[in-house]
C-alpha positions as CSV (number, residue, x, y, z in Angstrom):
1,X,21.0,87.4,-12.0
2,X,18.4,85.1,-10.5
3,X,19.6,81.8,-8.9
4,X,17.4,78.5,-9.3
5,X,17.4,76.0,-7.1
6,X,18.7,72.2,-8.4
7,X,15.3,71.5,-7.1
8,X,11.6,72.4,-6.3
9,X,10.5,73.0,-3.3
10,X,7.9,69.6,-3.8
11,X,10.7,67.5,-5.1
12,X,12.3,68.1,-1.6
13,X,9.3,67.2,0.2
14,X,8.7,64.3,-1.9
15,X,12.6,63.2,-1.4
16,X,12.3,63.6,2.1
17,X,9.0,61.4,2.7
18,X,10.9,58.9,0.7
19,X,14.1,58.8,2.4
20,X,11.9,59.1,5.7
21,X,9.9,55.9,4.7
22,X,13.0,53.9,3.6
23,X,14.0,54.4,6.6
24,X,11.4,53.5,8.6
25,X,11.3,50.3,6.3
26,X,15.0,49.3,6.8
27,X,14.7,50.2,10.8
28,X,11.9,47.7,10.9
29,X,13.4,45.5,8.8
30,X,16.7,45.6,11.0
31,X,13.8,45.1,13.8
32,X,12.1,42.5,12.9
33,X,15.1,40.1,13.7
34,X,14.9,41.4,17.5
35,X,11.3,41.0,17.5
36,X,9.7,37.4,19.4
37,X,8.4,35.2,16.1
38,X,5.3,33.3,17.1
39,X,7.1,30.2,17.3
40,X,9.1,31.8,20.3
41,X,6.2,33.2,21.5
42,X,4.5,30.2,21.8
43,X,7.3,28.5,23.2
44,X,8.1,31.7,26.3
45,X,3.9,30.8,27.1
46,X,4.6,26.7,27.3
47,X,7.8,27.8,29.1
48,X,5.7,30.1,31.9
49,X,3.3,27.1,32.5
50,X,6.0,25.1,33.4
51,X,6.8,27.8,35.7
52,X,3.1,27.8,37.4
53,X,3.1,24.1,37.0
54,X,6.2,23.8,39.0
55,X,5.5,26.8,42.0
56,X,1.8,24.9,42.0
57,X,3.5,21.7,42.6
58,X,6.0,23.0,45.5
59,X,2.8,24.7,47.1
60,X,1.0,21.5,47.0
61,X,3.7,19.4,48.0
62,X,5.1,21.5,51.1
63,X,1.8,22.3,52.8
64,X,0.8,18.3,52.7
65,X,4.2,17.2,53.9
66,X,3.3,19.8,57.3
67,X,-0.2,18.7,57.2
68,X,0.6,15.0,57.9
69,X,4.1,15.2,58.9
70,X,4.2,18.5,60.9
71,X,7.0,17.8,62.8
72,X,9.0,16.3,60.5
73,X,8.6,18.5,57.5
74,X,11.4,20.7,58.4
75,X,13.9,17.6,58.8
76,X,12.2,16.1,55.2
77,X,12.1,19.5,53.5
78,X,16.2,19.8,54.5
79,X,16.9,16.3,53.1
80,X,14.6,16.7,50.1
81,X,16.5,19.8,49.3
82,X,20.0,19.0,49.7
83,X,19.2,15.9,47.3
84,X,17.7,18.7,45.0
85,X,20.6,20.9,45.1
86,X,22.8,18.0,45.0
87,X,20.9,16.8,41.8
88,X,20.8,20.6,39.9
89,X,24.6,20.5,40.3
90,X,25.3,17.9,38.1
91,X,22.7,19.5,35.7
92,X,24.7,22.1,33.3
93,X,21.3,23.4,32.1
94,X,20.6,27.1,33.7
95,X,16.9,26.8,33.2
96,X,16.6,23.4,34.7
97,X,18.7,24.9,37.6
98,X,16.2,28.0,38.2
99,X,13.0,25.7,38.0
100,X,14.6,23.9,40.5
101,X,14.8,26.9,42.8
102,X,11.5,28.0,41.9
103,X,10.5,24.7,43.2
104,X,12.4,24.3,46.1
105,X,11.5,28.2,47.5
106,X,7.4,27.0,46.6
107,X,7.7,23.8,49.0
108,X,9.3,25.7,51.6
109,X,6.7,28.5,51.0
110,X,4.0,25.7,51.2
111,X,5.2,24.6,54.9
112,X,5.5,28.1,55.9
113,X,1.8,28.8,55.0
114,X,0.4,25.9,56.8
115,X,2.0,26.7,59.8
116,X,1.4,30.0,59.8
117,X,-2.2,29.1,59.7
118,X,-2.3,26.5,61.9
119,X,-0.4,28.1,64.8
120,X,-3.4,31.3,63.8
121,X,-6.6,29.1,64.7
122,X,-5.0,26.7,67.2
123,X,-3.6,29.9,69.1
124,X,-7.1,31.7,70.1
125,X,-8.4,31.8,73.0
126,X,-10.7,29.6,75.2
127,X,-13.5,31.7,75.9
128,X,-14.0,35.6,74.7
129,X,-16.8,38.1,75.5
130,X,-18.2,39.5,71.8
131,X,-20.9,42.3,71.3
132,X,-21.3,43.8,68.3
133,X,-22.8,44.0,64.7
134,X,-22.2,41.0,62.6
135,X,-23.7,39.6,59.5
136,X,-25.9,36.4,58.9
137,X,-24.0,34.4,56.2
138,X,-25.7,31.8,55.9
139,X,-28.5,28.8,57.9
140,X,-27.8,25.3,58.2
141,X,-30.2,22.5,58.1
142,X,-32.6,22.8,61.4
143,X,-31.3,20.1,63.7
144,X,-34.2,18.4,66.6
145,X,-33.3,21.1,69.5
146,X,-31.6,24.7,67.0
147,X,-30.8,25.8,64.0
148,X,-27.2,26.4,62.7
149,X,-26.0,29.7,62.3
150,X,-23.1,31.2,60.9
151,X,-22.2,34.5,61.7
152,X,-19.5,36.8,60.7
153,X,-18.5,39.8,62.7
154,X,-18.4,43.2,60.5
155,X,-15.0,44.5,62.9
156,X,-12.2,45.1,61.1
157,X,-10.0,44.2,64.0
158,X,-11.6,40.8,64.7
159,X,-9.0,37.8,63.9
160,X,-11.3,35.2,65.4
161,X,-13.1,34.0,62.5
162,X,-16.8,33.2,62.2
163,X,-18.9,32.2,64.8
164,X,-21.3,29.2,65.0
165,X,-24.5,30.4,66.8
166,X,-27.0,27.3,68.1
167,X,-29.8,29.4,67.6
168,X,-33.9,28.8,68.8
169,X,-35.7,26.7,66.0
170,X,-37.8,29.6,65.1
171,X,-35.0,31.9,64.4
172,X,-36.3,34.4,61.8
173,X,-33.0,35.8,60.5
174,X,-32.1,35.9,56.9
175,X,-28.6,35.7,55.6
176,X,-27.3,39.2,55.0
177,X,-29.2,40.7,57.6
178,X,-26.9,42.4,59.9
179,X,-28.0,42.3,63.7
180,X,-26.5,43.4,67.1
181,X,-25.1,40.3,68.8
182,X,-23.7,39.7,72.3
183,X,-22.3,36.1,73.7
184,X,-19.8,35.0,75.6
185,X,-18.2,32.8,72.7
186,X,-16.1,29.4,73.3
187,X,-13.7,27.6,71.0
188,X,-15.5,24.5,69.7
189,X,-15.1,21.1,71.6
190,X,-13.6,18.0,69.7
191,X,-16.5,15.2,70.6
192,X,-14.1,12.3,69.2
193,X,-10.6,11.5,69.4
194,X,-10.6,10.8,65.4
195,X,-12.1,13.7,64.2
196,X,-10.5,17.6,64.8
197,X,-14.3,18.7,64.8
198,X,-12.1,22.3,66.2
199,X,-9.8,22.3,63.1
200,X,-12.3,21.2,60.4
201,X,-14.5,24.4,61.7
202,X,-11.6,26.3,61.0
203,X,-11.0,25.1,57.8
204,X,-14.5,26.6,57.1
205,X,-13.8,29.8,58.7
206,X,-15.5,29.6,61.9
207,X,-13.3,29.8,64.8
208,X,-15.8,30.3,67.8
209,X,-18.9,28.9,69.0
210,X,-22.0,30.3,70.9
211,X,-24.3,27.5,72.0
212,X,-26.1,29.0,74.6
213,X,-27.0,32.6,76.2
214,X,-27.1,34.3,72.9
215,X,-28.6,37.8,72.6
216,X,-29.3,39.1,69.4
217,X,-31.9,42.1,67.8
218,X,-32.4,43.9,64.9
219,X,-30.1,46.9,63.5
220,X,-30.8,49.4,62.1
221,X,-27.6,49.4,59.8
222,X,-28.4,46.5,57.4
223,X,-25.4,47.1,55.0
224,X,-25.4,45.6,51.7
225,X,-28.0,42.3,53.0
226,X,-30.4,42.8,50.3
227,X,-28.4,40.3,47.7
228,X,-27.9,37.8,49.7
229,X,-31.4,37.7,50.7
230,X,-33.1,37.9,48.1
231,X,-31.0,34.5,46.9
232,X,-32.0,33.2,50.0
233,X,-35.8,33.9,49.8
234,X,-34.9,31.9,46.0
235,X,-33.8,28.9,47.3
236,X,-36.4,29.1,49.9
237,X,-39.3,29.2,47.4
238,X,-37.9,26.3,45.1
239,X,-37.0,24.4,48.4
240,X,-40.6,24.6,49.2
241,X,-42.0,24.0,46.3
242,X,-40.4,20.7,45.6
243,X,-41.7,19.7,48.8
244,X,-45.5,20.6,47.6
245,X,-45.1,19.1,44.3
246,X,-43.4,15.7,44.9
247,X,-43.5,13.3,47.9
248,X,-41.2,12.0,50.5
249,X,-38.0,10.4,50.0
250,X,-38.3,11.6,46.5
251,X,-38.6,15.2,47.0
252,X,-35.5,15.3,49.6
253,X,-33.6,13.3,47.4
254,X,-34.0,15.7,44.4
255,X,-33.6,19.0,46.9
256,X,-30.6,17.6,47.9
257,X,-29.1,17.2,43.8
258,X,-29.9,20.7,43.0
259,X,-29.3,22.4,46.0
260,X,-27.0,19.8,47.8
261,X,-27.3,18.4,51.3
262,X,-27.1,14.9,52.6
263,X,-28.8,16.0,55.9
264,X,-32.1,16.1,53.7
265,X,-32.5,12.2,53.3
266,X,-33.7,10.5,56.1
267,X,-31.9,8.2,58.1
268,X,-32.2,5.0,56.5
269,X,-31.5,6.1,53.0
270,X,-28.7,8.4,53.7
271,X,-27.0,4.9,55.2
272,X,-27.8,3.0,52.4
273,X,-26.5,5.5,50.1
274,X,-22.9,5.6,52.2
275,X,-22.8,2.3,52.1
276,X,-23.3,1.8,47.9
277,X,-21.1,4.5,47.5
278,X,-23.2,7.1,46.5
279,X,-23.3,10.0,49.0
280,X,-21.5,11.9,46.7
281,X,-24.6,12.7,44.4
282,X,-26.1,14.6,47.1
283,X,-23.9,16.9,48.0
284,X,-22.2,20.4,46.4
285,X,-19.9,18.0,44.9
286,X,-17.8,18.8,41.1
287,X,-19.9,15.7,39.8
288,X,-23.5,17.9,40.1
289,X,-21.8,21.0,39.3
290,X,-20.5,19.6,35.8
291,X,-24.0,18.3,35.0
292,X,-24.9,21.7,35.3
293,X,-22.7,23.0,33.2
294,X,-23.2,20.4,30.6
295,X,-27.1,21.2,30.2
296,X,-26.3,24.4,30.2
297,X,-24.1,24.5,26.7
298,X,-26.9,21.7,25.5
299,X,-29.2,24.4,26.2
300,X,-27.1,26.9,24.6
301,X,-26.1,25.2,21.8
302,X,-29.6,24.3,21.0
303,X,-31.1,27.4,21.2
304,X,-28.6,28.5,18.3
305,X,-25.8,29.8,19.7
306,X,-21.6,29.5,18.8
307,X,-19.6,27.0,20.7
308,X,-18.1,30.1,22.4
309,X,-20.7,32.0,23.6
310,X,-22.7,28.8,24.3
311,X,-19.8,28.6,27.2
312,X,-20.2,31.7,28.2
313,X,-24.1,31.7,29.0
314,X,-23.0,28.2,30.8
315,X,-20.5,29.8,33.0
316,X,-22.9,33.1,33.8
317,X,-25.6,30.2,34.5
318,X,-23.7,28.3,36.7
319,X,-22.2,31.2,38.8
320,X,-26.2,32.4,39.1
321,X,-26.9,28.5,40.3
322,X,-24.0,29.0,42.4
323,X,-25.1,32.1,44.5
324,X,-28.8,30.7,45.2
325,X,-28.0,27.1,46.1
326,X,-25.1,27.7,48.1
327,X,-22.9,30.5,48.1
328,X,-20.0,29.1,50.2
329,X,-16.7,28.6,49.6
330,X,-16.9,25.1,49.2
331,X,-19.5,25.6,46.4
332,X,-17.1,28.0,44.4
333,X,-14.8,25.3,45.0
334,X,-16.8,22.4,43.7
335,X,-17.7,24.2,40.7
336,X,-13.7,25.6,39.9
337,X,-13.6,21.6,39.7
338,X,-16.0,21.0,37.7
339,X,-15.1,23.5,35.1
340,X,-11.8,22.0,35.2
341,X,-13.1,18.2,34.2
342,X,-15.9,19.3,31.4
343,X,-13.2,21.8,29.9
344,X,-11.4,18.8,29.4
345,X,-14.1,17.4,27.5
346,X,-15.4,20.1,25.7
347,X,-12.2,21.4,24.0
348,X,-11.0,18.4,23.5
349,X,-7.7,18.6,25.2
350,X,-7.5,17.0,28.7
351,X,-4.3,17.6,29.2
352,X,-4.6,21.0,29.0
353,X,-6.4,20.8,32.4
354,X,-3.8,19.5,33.6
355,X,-1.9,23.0,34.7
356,X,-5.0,24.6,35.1
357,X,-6.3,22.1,38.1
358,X,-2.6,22.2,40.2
359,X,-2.4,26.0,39.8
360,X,-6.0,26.5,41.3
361,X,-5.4,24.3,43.4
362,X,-2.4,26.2,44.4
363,X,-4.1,29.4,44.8
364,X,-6.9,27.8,47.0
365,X,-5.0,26.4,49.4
366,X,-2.5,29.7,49.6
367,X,-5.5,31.0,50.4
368,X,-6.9,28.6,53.1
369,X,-3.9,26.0,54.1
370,X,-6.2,24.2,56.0
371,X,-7.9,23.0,53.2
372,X,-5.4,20.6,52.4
373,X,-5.6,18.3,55.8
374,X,-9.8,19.5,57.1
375,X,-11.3,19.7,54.3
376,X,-12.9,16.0,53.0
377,X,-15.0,17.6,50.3
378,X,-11.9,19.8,49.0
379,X,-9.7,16.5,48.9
380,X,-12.2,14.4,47.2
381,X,-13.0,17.2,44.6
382,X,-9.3,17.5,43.6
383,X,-9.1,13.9,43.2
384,X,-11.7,13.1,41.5
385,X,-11.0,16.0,39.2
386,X,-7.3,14.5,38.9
387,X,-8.7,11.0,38.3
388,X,-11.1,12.1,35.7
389,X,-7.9,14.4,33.9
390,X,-5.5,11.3,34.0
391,X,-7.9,8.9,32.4
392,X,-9.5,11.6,29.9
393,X,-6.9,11.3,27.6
394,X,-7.0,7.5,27.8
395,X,-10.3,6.4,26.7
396,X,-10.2,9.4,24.0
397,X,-7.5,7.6,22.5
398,X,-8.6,4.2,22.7
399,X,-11.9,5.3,21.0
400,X,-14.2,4.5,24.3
401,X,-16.3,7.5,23.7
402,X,-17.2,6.1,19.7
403,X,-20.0,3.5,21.0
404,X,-22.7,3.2,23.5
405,X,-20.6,-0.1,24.9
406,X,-17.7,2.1,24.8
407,X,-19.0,4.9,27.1
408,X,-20.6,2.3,29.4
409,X,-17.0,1.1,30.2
410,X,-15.8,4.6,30.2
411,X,-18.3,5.1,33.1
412,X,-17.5,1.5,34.7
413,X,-13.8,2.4,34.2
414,X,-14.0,6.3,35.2
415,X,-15.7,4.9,38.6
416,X,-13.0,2.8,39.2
417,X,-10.5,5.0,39.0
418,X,-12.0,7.6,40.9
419,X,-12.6,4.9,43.8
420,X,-8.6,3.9,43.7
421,X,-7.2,7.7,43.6
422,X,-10.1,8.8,47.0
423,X,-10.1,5.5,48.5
424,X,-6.8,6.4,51.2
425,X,-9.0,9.6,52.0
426,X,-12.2,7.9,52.3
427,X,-10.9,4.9,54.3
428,X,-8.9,7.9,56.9
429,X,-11.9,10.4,56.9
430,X,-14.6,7.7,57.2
431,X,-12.9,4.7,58.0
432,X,-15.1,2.2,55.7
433,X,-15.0,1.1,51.9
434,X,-18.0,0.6,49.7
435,X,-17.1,-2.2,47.6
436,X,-20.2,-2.0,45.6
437,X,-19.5,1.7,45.1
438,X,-18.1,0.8,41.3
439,X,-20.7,-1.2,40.2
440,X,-23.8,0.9,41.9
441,X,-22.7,4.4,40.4
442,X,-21.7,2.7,36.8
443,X,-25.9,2.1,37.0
444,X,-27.1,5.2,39.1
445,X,-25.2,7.9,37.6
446,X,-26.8,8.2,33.9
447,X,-29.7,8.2,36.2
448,X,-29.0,11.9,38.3
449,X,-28.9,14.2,35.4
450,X,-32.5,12.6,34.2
451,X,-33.3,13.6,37.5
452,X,-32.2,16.6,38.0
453,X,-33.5,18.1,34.8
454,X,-36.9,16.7,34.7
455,X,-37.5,18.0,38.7
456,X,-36.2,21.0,37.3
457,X,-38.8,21.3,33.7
458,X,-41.6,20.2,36.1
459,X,-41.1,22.9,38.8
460,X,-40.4,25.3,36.2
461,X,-43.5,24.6,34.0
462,X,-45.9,24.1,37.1
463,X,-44.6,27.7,38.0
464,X,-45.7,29.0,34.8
465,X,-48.3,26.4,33.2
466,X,-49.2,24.1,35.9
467,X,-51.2,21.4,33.1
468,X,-47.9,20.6,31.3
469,X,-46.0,20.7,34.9
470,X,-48.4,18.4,36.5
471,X,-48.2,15.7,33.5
472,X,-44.2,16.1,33.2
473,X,-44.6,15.3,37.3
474,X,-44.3,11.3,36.6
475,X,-41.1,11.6,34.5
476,X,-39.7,13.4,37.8
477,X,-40.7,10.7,40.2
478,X,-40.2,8.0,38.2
479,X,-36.0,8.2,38.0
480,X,-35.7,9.4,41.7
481,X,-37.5,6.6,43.1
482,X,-35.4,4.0,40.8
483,X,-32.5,5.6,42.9
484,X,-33.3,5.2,45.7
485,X,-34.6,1.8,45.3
486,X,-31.6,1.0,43.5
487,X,-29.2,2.6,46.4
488,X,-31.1,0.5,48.7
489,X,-30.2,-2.8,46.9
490,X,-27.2,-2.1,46.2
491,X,-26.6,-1.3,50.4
492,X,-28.4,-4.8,51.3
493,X,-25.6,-6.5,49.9
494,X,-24.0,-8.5,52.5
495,X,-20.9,-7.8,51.7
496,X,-21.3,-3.8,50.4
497,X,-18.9,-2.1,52.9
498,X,-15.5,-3.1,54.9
499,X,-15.7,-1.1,58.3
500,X,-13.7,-0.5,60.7
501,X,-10.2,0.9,57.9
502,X,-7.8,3.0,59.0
503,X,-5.5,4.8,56.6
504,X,-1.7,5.8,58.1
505,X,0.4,8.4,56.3
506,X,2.9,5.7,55.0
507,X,0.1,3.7,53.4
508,X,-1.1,6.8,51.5
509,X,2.0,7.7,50.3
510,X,3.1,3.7,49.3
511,X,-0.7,3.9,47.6
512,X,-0.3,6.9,45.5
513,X,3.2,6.3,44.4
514,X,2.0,3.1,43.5
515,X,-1.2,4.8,41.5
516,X,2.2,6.9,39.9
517,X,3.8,4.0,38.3
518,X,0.9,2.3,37.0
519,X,-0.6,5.0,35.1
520,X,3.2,6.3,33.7
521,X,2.8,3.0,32.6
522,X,-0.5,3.2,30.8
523,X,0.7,7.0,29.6
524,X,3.8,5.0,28.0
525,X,1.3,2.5,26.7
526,X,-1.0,5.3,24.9
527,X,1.6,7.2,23.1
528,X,3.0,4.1,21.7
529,X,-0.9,3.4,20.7
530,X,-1.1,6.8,19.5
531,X,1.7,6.9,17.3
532,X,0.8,3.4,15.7
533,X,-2.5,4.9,14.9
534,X,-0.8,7.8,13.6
535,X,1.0,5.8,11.2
């Protein structure tokens, strides 16, 4: 007698894959309340940039207090601490308590660094004996009697930092070339009593001088030199070439926009443009950086191409601009900034900038301390960049940017507030105060990306078809001479500049907490303004 199964052999399979994906089904199901929603997710990312906010914030905060207040910090770091701690214990929230660790372990992190690196360069020795290969980074402008040098050696076991070579005028050397060196190197000399000329070279890298009895030749072993010079032979050719096509001051002033360098003006006009205010334009600065930027997504955007990739080819543009005009660390810097500020503007959402400018920041000066108390041009950039982020928001919602009138006292206004959030740097680095600095870059500015972009479409065009190049020529004279006529007048004012300033610790901090107030204020002010419109 033949048995038969209660089923077939595919019912059981069938059966099987059924019970097998009910399964799966009800063990994701049963999942799915484990699993983050996008509401938490979004919440765990605004949560982490607190986190960076916050560590970028102690970073900041403890390497300034031991830049200023060296010997103190440890005493004010103890207080501000205990107050901290003291504070977080009446707090019953556990996450408010960990930020305020993470905060309090970033600030003493942030004196640590600094001293760290400041007991590194202000330890080295007087005077050293170097031979060996090192590398030409880069060539400064040529001075009456040598040319400026930088040189870095290629020893793993060196810890002395560049050296600053005074070479002969008709130095041939290219940057990247590598070359056998040999010079009995000294630490550099502070000429003034006001300026740590020793310390601001160390905030560039360089921690030894050779000014005289420097023997150098040719090696054979010439590494990886050939990028860097061909970006060097680049900027060489366009340097020249401005010179041919337009003439003195005009052709200095618009080498120094594109490729930065007040050194290039003449005497006379490089005064007159400190004293209206306006030496800024001429330099690697944020400002000429996010000009670039901006005709670079015009460009893009006109030539047909999305939002996104339009920003894209602008940041591969302006990292290629980067590298041939100046590839230093102080460029990369000026241009983080920049991308920082037109962000803002182009996706509409300056406060989002906001975490991104503190956390870089952050990482720059973890990476160079110095930064923080050498470094004019790293101090300005951040805040001007912070200026520019604070008022952003402000004139966006006040409509400035919705009429011509409206973006004229954007500009008036923007000036301003960049001149009250630099001025206790400017006054300390420099020790004067352009008081027509407002009022002369509220008229010059709209005037330097005209500039800039017509020297650039006639150099281009009388590369490649000198008839159009030569008749666009006019258009790129015509706005770099109003400059510097205008800079001029503006610097014959009697009363343009206050000489003679000083700026002590306690006034910046009494200024900037000040600055604090008012504009947490004027944020109180706009959100009440915002949520009228709203209604």
């Amino acid at each position: 007698m033949s048995m038969r199964w209660p089923i077939s052999v595919s019912q059981v399979y069938i059966n099987r894959s059924g019970r097998l994906a009910v399964f799966v089904a009800s063990w994701r199901n049963s999942t799915n309340n484990f699993l983050p929603s996008a509401g938490y997710r979004k919440e765990r990312r605004r949560d982490m940039s607190q986190w960076m906010k916050e560590v970028a914030i102690g970073v900041i905060a403890g390497m300034g207090l031991a830049a200023w207040l060296f010997h103190e910090a440890i005493v004010i770091g103890l207080l501000l601490t205990a107050g901290g701690i003291a504070f977080i214990a009446l707090i019953s929230s556990r996450q408010q308590v960990f930020h305020g660790i993470a905060l309090a372990v970033a600030f003493w992190g942030g004196i640590f660094l600094y001293a760290r690196s400041a007991e590194h360069w202000q330890g080295l020795a007087g005077e050293v004996q170097f031979s060996g290969l090192v590398e030409i980074i880069d060539r400064g402008e040529t001075r009456v009697f040598y040319q400026p040098v930088a040189l870095r050696p290629v020893a793993n076991d060196w810890t002395g930092g560049d050296i600053l070579y005074r070479a002969a005028i008709d130095f041939i050397g290219q940057p990247g070339e590598r070359i056998d060196f040999s010079c009995q190197l000294k630490r550099p000399e502070n000429f003034s009593s006001d300026f740590d000329y020793r310390m601001f070279l160390a905030s560039r890298g360089i921690g030894y001088a050779c000014e005289r009895g420097g023997h150098f030749e040719a090696s054979v072993d010439r590494g990886v030199s050939g990028f860097r010079q061909i970006l060097f032979l680049i900027r060489s050719d366009f340097e020249s070439r401005v010179s041919a096509l337009l003439p003195e001051p005009e052709s200095r002033l618009l080498a120094g926009l594109l490729v930065g360098g007040g050194d290039r003006l003449v005497p006379e006009i490089r005064d007159a443009f400190a004293r209206a205010g306006l030496s800024h334009i001429v330099a690697v600065s944020g400002y000429n950086m996010s000009i670039v930027a901006e005709g670079l997504v015009i460009l893009a955007l006109g030539l047909g191409l999305w939002r996104r990739w339009a920003v894209i080819v602008a940041v591969i543009g302006l990292i290629f601009f980067l590298l041939v005009i100046d590839s230093s660390a102080a460029s990369f810097r000026a241009a983080l900034m920049a991308w920082l500020a037109f962000g803002a503007y182009l996706v509409g959402r300056p406060a989002a900038s906001w975490n991104g400018l503190l956390i870089a920041g952050a990482i720059m000066l973890v990476a160079n301390p110095l930064l923080i108390r050498y470094d004019v041009g790293f101090q300005l950039s951040f805040l001007a960049t912070l200026a520019l982020l604070v008022f952003a928001r402000h004139f966006e919602t006040f409509g400035f940017f919705h009429h011509w009138y409206g973006k004229a006292a954007a500009l008036f206004l923007t000036t301003i507030t960049i001149e009250l959030f630099t001025l206790p740097v400017i006054v300390g680095a420099f020790g004067t105060l352009s008081l027509v600095a407002p009022l002369a870059n509220a008229f010059i500015l709209p005037l330097v990306p005209i500039a800039m972009f017509t020297g650039l479409a006639a150099i281009a065009f009388t590369s490649f078809i000198p008839t159009i190049g030569f008749l666009v020529l006019p258009f790129a004279w015509l706005p770099l001479a109003v400059i510097i006529r205008s800079a001029e007048i503006f610097s014959g004012v009697p009363w343009a500049t206050l000489s003679g300033l000083d700026s002590s610790p306690v006034f910046t901090v009494v200024w900037y907490v000040s600055l604090g107030a008012v504009f947490f204020g004027l944020e109180k002010i706009r959100k009440r303004y915002a949520l009228g419109m709203g209604h």
